[in-house]
C-alpha positions in Angstrom: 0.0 0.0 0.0 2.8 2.3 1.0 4.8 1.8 -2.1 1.3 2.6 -4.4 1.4 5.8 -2.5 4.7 6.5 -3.1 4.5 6.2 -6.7 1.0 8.2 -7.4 2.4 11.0 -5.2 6.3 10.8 -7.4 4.2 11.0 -10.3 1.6 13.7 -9.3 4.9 15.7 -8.3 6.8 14.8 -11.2 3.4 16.3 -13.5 3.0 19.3 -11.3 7.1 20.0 -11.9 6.1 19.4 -16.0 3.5 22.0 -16.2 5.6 24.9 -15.3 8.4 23.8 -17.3 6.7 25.7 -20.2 8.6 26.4 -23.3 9.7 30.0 -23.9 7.3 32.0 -25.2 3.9 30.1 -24.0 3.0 31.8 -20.9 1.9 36.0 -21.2 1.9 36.4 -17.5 2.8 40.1 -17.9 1.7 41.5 -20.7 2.1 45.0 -21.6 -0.7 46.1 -23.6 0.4 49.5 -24.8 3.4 47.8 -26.3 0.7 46.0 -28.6 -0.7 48.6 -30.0 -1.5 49.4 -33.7 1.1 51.4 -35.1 -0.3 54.3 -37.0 1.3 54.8 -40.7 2.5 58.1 -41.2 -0.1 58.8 -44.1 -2.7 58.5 -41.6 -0.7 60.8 -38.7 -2.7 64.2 -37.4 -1.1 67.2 -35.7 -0.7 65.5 -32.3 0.9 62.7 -34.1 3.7 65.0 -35.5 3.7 66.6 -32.2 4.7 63.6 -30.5 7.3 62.1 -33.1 8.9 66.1 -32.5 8.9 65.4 -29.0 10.0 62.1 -28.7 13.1 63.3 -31.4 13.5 66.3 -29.0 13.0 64.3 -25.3 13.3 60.6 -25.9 9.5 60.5 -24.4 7.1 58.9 -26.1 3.6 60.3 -26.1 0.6 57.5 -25.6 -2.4 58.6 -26.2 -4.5 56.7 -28.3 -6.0 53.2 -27.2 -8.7 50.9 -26.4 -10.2 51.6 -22.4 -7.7 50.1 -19.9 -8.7 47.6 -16.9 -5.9 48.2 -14.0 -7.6 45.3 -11.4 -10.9 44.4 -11.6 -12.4 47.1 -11.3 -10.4 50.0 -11.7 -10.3 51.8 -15.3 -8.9 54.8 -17.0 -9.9 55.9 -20.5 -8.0 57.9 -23.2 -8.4 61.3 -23.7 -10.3 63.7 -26.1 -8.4 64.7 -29.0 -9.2 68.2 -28.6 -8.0 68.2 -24.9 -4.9 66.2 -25.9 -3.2 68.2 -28.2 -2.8 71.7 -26.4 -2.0 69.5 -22.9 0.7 68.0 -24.8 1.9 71.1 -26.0 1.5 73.1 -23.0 1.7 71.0 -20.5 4.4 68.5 -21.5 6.4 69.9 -24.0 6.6 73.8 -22.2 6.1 73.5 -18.7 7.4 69.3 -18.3 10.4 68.6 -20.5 11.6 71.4 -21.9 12.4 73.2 -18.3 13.6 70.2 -17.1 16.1 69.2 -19.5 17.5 72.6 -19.7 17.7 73.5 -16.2 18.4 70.0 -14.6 20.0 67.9 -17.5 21.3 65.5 -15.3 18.2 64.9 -13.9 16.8 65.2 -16.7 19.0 62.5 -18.3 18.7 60.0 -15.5 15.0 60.5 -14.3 12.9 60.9 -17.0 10.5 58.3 -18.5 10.5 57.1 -21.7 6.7 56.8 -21.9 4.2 58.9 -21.0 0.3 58.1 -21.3 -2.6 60.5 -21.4 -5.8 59.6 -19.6 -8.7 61.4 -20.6 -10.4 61.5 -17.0 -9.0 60.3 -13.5 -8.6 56.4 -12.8 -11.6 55.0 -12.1 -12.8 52.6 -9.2 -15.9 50.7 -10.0 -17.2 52.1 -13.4 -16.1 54.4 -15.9 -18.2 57.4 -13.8 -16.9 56.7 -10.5 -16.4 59.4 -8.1 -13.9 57.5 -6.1 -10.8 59.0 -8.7 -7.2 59.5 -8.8 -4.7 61.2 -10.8 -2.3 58.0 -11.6 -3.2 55.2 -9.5 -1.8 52.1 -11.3 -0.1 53.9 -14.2 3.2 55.1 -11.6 4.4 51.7 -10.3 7.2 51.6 -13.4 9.8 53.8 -13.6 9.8 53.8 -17.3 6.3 54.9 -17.5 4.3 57.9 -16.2 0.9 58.8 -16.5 -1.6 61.7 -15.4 -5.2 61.4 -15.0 -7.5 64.8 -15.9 -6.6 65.6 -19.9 -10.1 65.9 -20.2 -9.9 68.7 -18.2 -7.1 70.8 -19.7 -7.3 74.4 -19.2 -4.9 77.3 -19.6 -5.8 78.8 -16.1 -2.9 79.3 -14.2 -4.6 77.7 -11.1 -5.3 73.8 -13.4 -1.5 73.9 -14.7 0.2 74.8 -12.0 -2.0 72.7 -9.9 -1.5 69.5 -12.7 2.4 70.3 -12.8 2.9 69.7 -9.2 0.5 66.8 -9.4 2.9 65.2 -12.1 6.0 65.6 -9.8 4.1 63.8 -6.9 3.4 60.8 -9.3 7.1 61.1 -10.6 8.0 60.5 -6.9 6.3 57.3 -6.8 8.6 56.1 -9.8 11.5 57.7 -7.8 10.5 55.5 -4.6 9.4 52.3 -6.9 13.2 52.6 -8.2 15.0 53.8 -5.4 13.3 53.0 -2.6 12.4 55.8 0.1 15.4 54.4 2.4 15.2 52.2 6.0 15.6 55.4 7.9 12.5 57.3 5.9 9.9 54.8 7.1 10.8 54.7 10.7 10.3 58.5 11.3 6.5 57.8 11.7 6.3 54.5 12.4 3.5 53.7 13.7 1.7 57.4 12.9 0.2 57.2 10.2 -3.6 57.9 10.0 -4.6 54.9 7.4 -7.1 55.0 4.8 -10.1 55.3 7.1 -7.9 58.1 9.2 -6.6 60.8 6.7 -9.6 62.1 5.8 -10.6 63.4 9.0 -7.1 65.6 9.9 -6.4 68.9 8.9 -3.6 70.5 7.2 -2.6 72.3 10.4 -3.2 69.0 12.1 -1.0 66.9 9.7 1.9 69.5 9.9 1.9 69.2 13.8 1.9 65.2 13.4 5.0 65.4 10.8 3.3 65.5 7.8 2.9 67.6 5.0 -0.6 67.6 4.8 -3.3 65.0 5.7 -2.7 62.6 3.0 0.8 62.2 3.6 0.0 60.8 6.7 -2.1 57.6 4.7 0.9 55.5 4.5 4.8 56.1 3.8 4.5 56.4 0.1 2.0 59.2 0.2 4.3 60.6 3.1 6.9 60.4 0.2 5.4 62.1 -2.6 3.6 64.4 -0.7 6.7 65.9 0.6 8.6 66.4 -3.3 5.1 67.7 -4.4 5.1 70.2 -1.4 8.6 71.5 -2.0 7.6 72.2 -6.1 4.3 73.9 -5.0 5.6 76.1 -2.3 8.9 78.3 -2.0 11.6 77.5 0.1 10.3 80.6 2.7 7.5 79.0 3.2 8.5 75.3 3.6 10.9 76.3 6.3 8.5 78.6 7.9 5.6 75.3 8.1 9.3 73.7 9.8 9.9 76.1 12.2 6.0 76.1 13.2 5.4 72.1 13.1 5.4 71.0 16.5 7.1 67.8 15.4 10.5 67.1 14.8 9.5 64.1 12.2 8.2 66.8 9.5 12.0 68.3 9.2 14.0 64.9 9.3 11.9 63.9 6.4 12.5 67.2 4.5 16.0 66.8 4.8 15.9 63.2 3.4 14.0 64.0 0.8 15.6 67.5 -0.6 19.2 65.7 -0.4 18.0 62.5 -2.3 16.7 65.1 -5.1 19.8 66.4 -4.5 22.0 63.8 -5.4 20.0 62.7 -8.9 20.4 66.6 -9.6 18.0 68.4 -8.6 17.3 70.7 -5.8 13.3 71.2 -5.5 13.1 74.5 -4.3 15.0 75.9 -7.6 12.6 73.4 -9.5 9.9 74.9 -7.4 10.9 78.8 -9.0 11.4 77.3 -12.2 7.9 75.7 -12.4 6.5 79.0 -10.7 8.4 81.1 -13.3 7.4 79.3 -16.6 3.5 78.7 -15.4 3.0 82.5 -14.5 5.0 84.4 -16.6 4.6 82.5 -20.2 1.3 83.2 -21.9 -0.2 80.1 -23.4 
């Protein structure tokens, strides 16, 4: 009886260890879908198109924007944009106020940092249906450090309030890749261990409040990422006078290790924030679009 055993559980094993073996090339486990998409001949290109193949020449970014709905989990979405939204975001957005200041005033950040890929998404990501409230600006587009993506094309305006709000946006979702390929460091997560508000928790604190726990503002304090991003999106938004004065007024000394961590990591890939912050500032106020 033992020996039966013996040889229906060698051969059960020996089937299971078969199976995986698969020969190269039959198992998709990760596919990439926007690497599959339909390439457009030239004869058929419109003025984005030409945009894009200037910018990619120019940057070494390619533009994505066209493509069929995109299903992140099970039931998060995002959708491509609206043609008419897409081409002045790419030209004002990416082109003037994204690359172009970056690569000339931080070219080795610049050169080391930037993505190769870039996709447009017509509205936020979605959670639940195509017309969910429950949005974000790049949930699930951010976790590669080849690829970014924003959320809110659809709703490209030139008001200095949507691109200086989007541009800083952006920077926060670069930080993700920054953190996804870096990592935020052992140190960095142990600051506010055992702080942090949650999901169910953030929504409730104040900025005032957050700033006196060691955090940037409320949503920093939902987990250590957030922490993360918040703090590189803070020091583009703000100038440097007013970072160090919400330092010298948070009651916690958490909120400054952080900002040191963070400033010198920037830093050392070539780029200090609060200069990025004045150049943002200058070229989204003081260029007409």
């Amino acid at each position: 009886m033992k020996k039966i055993i013996y040889i229906f559980l060698s051969v059960l094993l020996l089937t299971a260890c078969e199976k995986e073996n698969y020969p190269l090339g039959e198992v998709d486990e990760n596919v990439d879908y926007f690497s599959k998409r339909t390439v457009k001949p030239q004869s058929e290109w419109n003025e984005l198109d030409y945009l894009c193949d200037s910018i990619q020449k120019a940057f070494g970014v390619e533009i994505i924007y066209e493509y069929t709905p995109r299903i992140i989990a099970g039931t998060t979405f995002f959708m491509p944009p609206q043609y008419d939204k897409a081409l002045p975001y790419t030209k004002v957005m990416l082109n003037k106020i994204w690359l172009k200041p970056l690569k000339e005033e931080f070219p080795e950040f610049f050169a080391g940092e930037t993505p190769i890929e870039f996709i447009l998404a017509g509205g936020f990501i979605h959670f639940n249906n195509p017309t969910a409230t429950a949005t974000a600006a790049g949930a699930g587009l951010n976790g590669q450090f080849y690829r970014l993506g924003m959320g809110g094309v659809n709703n490209f305006s030139t008001s200095k309030n949507w691109l200086y709000g989007h541009i800083v946006t952006l920077y926060h979702e670069h930080a993700h890749q920054i953190d996804h390929k870096y990592g935020r460091g052992f140190v960095f997560d142990r600051i506010s261990q055992g702080k942090y508000y949650g999901l169910a928790g953030y929504s409730s604190r104040t900025e005032a409040q957050a700033q006196r726990d060691g955090f940037w503002r409320a949503y920093g304090g939902y987990a250590p990422e957030e922490d993360f991003a918040t703090g590189v999106e803070h020091m583009v938004r703000y100038p440097e006078a007013t970072i160090k004065q919400i330092l010298a007024t948070s009651a916690s000394l958490d909120l400054a290790d952080k900002y040191k961590m963070v400033h010198q990591m920037y830093l050392d890939m070539g780029v200090d924030l609060h200069q990025l912050h004045n150049v943002v500032d200058s070229v989204v106020y003081q260029v007409n679009y």
